[in-house]
ZATORKE-796780 format. One record per residue (C-alpha): residue number from 1; residue in one letter; x negated, y negated, z negated. Coordinates in steps of 0.5 Angstrom, whole numbers, plus 2048, in hexadecimal, padded with zeros to 3 digits. Layout:
N
{num->NUM&residuo->A&east->X&north->Y&up->Z};
...
END
This chain:
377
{num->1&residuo->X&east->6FF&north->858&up->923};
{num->2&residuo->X&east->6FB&north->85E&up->923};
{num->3&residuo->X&east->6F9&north->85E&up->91C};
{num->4&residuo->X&east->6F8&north->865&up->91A};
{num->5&residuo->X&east->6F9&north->868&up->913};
{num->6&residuo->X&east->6F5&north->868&up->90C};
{num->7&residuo->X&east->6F5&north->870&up->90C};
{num->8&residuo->X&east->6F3&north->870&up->915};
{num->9&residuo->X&east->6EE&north->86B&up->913};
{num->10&residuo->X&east->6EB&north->86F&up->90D};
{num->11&residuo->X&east->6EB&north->875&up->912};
{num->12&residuo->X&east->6E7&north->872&up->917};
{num->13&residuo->X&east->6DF&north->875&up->916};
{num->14&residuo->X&east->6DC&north->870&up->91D};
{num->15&residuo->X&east->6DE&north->86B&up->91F};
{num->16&residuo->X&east->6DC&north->86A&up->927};
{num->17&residuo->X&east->6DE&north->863&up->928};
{num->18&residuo->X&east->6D9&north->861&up->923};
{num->19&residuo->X&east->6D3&north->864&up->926};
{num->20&residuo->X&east->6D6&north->861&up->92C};
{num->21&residuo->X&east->6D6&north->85A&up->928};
{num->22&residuo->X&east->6CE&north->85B&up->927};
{num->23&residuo->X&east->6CD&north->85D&up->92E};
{num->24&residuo->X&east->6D0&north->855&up->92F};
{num->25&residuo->X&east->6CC&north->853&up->92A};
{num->26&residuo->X&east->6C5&north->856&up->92C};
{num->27&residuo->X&east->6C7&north->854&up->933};
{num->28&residuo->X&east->6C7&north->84D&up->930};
{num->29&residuo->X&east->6C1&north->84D&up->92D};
{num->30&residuo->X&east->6BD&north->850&up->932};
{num->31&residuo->X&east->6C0&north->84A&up->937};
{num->32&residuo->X&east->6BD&north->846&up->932};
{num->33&residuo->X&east->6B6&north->849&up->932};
{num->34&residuo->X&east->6B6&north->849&up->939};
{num->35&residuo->X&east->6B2&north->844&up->93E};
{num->36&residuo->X&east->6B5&north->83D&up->93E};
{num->37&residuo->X&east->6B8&north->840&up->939};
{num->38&residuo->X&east->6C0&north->841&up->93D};
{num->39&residuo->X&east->6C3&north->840&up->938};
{num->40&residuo->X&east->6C0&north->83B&up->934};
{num->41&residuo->X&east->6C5&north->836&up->935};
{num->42&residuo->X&east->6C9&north->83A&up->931};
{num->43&residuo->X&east->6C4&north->83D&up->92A};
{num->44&residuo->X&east->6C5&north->843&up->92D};
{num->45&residuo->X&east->6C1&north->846&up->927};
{num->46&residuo->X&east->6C8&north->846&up->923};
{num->47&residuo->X&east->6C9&north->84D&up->924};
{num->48&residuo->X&east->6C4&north->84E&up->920};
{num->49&residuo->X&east->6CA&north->84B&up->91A};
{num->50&residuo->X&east->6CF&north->850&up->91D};
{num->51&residuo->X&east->6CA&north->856&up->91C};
{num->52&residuo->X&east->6C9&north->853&up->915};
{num->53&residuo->X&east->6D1&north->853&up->914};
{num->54&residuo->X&east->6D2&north->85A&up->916};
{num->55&residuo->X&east->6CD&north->85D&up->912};
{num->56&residuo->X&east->6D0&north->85A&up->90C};
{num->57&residuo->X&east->6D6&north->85D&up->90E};
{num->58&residuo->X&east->6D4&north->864&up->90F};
{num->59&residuo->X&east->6D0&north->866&up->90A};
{num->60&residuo->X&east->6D5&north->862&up->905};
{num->61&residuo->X&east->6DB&north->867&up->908};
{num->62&residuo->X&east->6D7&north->86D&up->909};
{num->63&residuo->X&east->6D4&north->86B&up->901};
{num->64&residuo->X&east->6DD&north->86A&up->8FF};
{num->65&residuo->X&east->6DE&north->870&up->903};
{num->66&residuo->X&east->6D9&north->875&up->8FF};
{num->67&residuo->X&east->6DB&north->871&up->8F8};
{num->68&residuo->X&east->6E4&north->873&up->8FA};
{num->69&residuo->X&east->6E1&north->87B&up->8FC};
{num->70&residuo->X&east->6DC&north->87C&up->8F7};
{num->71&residuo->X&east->6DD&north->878&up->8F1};
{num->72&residuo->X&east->6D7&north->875&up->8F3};
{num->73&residuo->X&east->6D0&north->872&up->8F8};
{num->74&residuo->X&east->6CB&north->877&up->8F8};
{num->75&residuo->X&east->6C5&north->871&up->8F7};
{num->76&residuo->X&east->6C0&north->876&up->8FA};
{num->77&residuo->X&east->6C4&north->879&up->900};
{num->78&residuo->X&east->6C5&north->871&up->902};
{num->79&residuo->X&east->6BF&north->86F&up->902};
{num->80&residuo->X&east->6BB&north->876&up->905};
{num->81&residuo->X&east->6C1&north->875&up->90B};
{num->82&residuo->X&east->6BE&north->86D&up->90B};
{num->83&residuo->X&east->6B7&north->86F&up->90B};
{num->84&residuo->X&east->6B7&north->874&up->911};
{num->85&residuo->X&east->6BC&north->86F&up->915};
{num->86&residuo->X&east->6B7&north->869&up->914};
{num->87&residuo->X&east->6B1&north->86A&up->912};
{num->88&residuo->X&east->6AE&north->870&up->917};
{num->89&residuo->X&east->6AF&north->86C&up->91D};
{num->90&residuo->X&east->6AD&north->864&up->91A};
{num->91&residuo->X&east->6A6&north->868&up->918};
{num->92&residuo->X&east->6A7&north->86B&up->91F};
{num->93&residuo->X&east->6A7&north->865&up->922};
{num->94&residuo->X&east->6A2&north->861&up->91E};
{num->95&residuo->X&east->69C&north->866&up->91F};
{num->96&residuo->X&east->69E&north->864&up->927};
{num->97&residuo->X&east->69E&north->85D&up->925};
{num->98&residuo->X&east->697&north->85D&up->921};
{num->99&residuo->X&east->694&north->862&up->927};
{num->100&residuo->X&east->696&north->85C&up->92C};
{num->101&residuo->X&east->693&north->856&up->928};
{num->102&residuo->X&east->68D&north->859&up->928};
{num->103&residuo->X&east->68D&north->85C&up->92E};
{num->104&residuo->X&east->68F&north->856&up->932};
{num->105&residuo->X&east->68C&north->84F&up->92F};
{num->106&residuo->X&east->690&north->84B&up->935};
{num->107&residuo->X&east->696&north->84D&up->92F};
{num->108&residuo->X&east->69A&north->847&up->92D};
{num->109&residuo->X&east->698&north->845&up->925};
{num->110&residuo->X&east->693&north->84C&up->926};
{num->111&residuo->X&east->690&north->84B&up->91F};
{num->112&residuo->X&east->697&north->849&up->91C};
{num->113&residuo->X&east->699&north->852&up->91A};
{num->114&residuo->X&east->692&north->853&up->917};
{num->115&residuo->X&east->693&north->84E&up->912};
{num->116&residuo->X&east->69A&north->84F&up->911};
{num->117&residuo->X&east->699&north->856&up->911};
{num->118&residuo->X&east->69B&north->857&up->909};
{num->119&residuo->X&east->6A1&north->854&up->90A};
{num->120&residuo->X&east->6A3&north->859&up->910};
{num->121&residuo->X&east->6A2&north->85F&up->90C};
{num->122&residuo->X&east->6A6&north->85D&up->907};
{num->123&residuo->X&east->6AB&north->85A&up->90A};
{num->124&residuo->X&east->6AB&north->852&up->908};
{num->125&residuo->X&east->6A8&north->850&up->90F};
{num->126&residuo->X&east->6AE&north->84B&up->90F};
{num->127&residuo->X&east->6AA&north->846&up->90B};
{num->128&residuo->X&east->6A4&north->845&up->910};
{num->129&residuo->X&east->6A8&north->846&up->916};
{num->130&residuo->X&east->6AE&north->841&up->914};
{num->131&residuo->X&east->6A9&north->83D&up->911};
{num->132&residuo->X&east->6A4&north->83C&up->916};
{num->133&residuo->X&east->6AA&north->83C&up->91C};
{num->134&residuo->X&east->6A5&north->841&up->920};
{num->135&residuo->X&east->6A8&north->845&up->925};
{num->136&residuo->X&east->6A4&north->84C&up->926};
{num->137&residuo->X&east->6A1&north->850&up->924};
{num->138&residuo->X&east->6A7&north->854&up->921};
{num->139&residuo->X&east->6AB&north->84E&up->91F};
{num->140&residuo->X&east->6B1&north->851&up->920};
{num->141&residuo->X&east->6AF&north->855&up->91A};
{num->142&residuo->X&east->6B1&north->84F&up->916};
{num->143&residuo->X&east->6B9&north->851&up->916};
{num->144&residuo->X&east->6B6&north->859&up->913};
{num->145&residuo->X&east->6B3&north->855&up->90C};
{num->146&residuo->X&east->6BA&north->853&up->90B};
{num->147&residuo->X&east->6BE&north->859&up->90B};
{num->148&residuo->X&east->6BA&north->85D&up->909};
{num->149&residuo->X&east->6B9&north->858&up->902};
{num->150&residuo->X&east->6C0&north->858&up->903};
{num->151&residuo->X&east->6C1&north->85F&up->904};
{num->152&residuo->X&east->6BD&north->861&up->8FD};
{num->153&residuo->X&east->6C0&north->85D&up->8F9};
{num->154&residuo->X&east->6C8&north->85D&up->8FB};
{num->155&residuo->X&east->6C9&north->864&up->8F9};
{num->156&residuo->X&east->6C7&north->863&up->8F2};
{num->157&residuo->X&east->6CA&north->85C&up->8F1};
{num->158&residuo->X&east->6D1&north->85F&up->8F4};
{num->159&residuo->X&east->6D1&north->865&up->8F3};
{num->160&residuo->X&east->6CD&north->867&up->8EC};
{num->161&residuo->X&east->6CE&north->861&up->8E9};
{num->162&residuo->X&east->6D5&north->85F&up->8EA};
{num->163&residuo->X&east->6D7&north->866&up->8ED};
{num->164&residuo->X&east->6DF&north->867&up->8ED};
{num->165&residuo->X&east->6E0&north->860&up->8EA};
{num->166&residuo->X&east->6E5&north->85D&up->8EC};
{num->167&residuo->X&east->6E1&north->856&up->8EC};
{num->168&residuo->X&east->6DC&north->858&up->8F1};
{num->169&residuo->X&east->6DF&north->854&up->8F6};
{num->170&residuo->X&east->6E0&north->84E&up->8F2};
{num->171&residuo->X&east->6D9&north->84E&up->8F1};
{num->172&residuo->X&east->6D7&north->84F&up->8F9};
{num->173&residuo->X&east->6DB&north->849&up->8FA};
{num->174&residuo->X&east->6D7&north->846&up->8F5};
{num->175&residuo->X&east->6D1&north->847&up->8F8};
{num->176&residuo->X&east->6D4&north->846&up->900};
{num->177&residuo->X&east->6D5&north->83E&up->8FC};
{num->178&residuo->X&east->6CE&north->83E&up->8F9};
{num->179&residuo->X&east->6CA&north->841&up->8FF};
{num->180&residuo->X&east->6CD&north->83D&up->904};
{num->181&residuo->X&east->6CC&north->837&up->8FF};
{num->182&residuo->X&east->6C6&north->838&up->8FF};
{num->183&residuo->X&east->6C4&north->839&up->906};
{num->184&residuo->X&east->6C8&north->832&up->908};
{num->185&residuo->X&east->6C3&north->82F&up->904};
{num->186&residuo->X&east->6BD&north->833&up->905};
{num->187&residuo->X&east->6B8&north->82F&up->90A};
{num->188&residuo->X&east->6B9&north->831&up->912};
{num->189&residuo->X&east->6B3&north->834&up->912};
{num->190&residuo->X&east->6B4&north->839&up->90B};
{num->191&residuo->X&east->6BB&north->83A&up->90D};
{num->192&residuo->X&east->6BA&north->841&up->910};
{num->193&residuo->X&east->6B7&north->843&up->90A};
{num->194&residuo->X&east->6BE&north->842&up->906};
{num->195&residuo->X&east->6C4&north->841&up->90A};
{num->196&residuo->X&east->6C4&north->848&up->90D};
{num->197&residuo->X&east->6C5&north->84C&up->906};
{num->198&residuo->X&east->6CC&north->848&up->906};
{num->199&residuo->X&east->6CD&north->84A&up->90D};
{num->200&residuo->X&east->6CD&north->852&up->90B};
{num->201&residuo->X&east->6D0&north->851&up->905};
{num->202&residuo->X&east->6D5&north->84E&up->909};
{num->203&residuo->X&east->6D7&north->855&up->90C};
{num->204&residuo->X&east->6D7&north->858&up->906};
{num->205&residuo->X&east->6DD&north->853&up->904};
{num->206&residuo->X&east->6E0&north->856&up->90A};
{num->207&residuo->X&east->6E0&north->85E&up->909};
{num->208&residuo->X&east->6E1&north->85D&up->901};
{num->209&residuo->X&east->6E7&north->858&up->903};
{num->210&residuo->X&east->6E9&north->85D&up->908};
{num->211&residuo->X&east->6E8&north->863&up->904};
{num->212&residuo->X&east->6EE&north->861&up->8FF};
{num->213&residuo->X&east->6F4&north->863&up->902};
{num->214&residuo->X&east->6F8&north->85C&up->8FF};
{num->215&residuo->X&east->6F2&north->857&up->903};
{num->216&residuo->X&east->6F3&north->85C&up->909};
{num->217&residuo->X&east->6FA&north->85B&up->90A};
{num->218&residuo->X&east->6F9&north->853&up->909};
{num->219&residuo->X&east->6F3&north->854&up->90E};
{num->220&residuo->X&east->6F6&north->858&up->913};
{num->221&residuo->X&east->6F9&north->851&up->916};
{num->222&residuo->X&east->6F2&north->850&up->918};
{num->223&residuo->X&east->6F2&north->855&up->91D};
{num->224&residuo->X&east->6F8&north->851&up->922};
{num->225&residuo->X&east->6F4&north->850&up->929};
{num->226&residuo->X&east->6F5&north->848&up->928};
{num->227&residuo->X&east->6F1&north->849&up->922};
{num->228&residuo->X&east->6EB&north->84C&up->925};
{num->229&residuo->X&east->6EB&north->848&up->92B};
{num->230&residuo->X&east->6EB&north->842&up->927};
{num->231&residuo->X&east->6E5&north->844&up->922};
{num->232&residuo->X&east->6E1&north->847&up->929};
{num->233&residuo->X&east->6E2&north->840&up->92C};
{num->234&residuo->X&east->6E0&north->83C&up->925};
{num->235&residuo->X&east->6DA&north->841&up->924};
{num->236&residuo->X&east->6D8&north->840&up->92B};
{num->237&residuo->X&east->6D9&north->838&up->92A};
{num->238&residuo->X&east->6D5&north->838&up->924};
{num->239&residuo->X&east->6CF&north->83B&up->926};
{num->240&residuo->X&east->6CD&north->835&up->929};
{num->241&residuo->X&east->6CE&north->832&up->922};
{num->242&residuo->X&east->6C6&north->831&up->91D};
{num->243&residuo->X&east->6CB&north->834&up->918};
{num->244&residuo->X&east->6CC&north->83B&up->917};
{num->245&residuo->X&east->6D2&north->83B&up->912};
{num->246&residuo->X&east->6D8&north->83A&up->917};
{num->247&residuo->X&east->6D5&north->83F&up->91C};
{num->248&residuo->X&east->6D3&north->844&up->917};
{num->249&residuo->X&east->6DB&north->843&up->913};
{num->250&residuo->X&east->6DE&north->844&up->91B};
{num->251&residuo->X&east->6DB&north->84A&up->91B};
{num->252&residuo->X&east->6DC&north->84E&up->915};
{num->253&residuo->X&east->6E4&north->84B&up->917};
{num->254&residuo->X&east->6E3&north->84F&up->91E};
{num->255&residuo->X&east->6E0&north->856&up->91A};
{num->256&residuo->X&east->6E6&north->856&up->916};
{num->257&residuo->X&east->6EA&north->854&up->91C};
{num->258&residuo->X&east->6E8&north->85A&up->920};
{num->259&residuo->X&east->6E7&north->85E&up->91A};
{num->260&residuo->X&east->6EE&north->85E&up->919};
{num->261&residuo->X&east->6F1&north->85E&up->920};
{num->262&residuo->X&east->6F2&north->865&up->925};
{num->263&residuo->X&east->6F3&north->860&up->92B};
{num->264&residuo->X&east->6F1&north->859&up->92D};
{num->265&residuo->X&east->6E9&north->859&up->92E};
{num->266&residuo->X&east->6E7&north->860&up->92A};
{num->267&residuo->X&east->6E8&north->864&up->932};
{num->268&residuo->X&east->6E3&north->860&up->936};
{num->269&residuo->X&east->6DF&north->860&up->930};
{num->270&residuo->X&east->6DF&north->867&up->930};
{num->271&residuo->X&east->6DC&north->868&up->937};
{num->272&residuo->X&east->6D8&north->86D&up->937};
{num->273&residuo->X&east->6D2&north->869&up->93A};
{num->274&residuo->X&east->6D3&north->863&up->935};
{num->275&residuo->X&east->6D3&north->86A&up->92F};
{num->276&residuo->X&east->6CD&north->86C&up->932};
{num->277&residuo->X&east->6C9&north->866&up->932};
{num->278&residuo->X&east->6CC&north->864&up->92B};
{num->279&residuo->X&east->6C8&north->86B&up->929};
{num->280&residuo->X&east->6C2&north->869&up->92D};
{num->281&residuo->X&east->6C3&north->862&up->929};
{num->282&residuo->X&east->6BE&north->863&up->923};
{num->283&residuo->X&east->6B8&north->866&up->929};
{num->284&residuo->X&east->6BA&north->860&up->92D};
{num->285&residuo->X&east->6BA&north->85B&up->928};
{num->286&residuo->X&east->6B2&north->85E&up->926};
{num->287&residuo->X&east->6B0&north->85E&up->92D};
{num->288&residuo->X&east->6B2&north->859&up->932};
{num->289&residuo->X&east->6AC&north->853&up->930};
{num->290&residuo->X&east->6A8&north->858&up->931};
{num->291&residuo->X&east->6A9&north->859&up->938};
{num->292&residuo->X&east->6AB&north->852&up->939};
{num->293&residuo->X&east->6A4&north->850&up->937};
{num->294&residuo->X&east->6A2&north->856&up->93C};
{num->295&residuo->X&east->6A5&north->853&up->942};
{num->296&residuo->X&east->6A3&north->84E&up->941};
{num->297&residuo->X&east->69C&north->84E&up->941};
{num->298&residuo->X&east->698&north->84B&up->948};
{num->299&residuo->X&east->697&north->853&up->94A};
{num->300&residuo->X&east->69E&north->854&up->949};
{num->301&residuo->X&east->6A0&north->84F&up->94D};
{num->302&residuo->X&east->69B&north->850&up->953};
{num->303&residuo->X&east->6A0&north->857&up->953};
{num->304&residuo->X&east->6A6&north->854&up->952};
{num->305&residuo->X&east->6A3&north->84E&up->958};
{num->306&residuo->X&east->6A4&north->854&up->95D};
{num->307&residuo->X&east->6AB&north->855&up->95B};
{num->308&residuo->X&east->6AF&north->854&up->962};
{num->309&residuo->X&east->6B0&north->84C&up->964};
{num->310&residuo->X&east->6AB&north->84B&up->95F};
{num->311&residuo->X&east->6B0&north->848&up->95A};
{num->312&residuo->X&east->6A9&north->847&up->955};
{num->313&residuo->X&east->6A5&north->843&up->959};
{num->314&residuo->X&east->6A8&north->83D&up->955};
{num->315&residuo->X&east->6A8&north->840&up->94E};
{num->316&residuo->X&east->6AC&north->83A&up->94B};
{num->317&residuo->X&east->6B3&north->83C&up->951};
{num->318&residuo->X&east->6B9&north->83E&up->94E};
{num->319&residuo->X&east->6B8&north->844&up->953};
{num->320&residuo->X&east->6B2&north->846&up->950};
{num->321&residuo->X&east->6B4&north->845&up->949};
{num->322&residuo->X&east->6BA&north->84A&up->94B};
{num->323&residuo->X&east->6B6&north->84F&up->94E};
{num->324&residuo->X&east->6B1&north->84E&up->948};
{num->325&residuo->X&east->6B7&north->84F&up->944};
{num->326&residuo->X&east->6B9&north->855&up->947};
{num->327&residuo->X&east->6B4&north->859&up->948};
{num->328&residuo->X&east->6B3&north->857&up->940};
{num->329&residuo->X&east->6BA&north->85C&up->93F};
{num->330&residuo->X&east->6B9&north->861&up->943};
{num->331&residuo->X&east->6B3&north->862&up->940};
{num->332&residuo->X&east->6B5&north->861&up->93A};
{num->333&residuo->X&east->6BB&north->866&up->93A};
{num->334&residuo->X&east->6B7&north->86B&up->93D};
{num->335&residuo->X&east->6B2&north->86B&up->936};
{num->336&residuo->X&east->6B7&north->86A&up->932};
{num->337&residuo->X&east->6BA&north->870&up->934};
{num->338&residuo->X&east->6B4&north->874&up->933};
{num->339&residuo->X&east->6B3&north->871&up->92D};
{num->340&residuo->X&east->6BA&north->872&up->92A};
{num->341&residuo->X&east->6BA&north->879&up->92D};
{num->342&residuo->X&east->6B5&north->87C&up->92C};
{num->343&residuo->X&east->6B2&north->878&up->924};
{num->344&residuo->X&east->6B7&north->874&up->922};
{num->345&residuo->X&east->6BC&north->87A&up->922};
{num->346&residuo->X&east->6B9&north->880&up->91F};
{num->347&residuo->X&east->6B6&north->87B&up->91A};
{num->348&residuo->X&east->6BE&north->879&up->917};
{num->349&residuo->X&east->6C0&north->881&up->918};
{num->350&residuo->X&east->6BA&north->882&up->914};
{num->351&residuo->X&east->6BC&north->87D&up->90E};
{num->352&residuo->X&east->6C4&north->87E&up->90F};
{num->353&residuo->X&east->6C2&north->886&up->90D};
{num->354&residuo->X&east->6BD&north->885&up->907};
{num->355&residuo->X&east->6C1&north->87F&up->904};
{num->356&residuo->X&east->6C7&north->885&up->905};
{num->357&residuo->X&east->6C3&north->88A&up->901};
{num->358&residuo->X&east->6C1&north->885&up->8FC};
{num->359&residuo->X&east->6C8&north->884&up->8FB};
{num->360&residuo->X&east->6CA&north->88B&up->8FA};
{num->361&residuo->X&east->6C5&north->88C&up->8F5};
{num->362&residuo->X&east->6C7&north->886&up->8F1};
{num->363&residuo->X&east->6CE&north->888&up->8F2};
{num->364&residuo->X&east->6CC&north->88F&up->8EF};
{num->365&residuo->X&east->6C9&north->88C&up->8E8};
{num->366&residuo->X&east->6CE&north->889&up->8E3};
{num->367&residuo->X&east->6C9&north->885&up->8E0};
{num->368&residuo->X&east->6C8&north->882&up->8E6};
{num->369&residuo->X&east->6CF&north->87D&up->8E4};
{num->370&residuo->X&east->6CB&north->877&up->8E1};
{num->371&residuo->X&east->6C7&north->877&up->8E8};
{num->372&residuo->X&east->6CE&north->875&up->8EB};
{num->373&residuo->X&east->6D0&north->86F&up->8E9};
{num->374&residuo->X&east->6D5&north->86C&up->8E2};
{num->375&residuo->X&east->6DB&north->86E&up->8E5};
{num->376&residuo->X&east->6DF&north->868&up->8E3};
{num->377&residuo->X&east->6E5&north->866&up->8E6};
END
């Protein structure tokens, strides 16, 4: 088995083969989106679900981390760090949006973003997306309210209300039961609008479990190959199902697998295009509807059209849609790149370093303990 140890795992700081997953992941979706769609057979917006997962496992060990280091989660300096992650290119992208809709009228839903706009710029545009099943403009968006709702409140429920409590723990797995509960029971057509909370939260369970060194040791067992080829098969089999609950557990038992593993599945993870595109993954993820609904277009075609052997003359072909396909990636990759290089980047260096001067400062004032969490244990 190549399990590794609690202290190798505590001195891990990235983990490349996660970046590798949500490259996987964003692949899955951006499949699912495409003409057809190719992987419509399979649901592929269930990548989706595994980015929900690994988001909750992140911020809840990085949040461990801080709280074993410091004492305590510097509130502010998260959220500065999440606002500068988050929030500059999902604003970004919807000015683009909104310039498009009313620029180009032969959109799709093009009166939709006008009248949801409220909802976009704070962040509860999961309520008319989800419930009015549309597609563009910006619908992707949806799956930004809920981490962002999640994001604000979880610090404050894990690690100022309950800050080193040993029931911490308990209480997630006790809100896992009820969300998922709740979400089984919820209408289909509502059911994004619960469901996804329990997926992060889900991964917040698997970073607490994994940061106490007596759940580690029993969770390292997860890390055996025949575990992790198992829970990959189940997840894959289970994107097919209308309910997410079994794919979303596969998931979470993978994490910890590859979390826990030095070997088996984390190495062709860690390749470096898989790495680079799970980098590029958030840009990716804001930008890919926009150029399919791009290409599209009859103009876009009639270029398209001219490729060689004419492979778009009949728009409906599995070649056609191939091709269209392709195109989509490449020219997706390319903007992504940008984007990430050139914005997304400077704007999460620019957040890291004031949330680091913030949290100087308040280290450097006594009085400054209250803001820090009870400290019970």
């Amino acid at each position: 088995m190549n399990a590794i140890t609690y202290d190798e795992y505590q001195s891990r700081r990235y983990l490349p083969f996660l970046d590798g997953l949500r490259a996987v992941s964003i692949l899955a979706v951006f499949l699912w989106h495409s003409p057809g769609p190719l992987l419509g057979f399979a649901r592929g917006g269930r990548g989706v679900t595994v980015f929900f997962v690994l988001s909750g496992y992140l911020i809840t060990m990085l949040a461990l981390r801080e709280e074993s280091t410091r004492g305590y989660l510097d509130l502010g300096a998260f959220y500065l760090r999440r606002i500068f992650r988050i929030l500059p290119l999902y604003y970004l992208m919807l000015a683009v949006n909104l310039v498009m809709v009313n620029r180009l009228p032969w959109l799709p839903n093009d009166g939709e973003l006008n009248s949801h706009l409220p909802a976009y710029l704070f962040y509860f545009q999961d309520f008319p997306i989800v419930l009015n099943r549309f597609d563009y403009p910006f619908a992707v968006a949806w799956s930004l309210a809920i981490e962002e709702k999640f994001y604000l409140l979880w610090p404050i429920i894990g690690f100022v209300l309950l800050a080193r409590s040993r029931y911490r723990t308990q209480l997630a797995v006790g809100l896992f039961a009820i969300i998922a509960t709740a979400g089984l029971l919820t209408p289909l057509n509502a059911r994004d609008l619960v469901a996804p909370y329990g997926t992060i939260l889900l991964g917040c369970i698997a970073a607490m479990l994994l940061h106490d060194r007596r759940w580690f040791d029993r969770l390292r067992v997860l890390s055996s190959p025949w575990i992790i080829v198992t829970a990959t098969i189940v997840s894959l089999v289970a994107t097919s199902s209308l309910i997410a609950l079994p794919f979303t557990i596969a998931v979470a038992i993978l994490v910890v697998g590859l979390t826990t593993s030095s070997g088996f599945g984390t190495h062709w993870l860690s390749t470096r295009p898989l790495r680079h595109l799970g980098q590029l993954s958030y840009a990716f993820y804001l930008t890919h509807g926009i150029v399919f609904l791009l290409l599209e277009h009859p103009r876009s075609l009639e270029i398209l059209d001219r490729a060689p052997f004419g492979l778009l003359s009949d728009p409906g072909t599995l070649e056609s849609r191939l091709l269209m396909t392709a195109a989509a990636f490449v020219i997706t990759l390319g903007i992504s790149e940008l984007l990430h290089r050139f914005f997304e980047v400077p704007m999460i260096t620019l957040g890291r370093r004031i949330a680091n001067r913030r949290s100087a400062a308040v280290a450097a004032v006594p009085s400054a303990a209250g803001l820090r969490g009870n400290g019970n244990t």
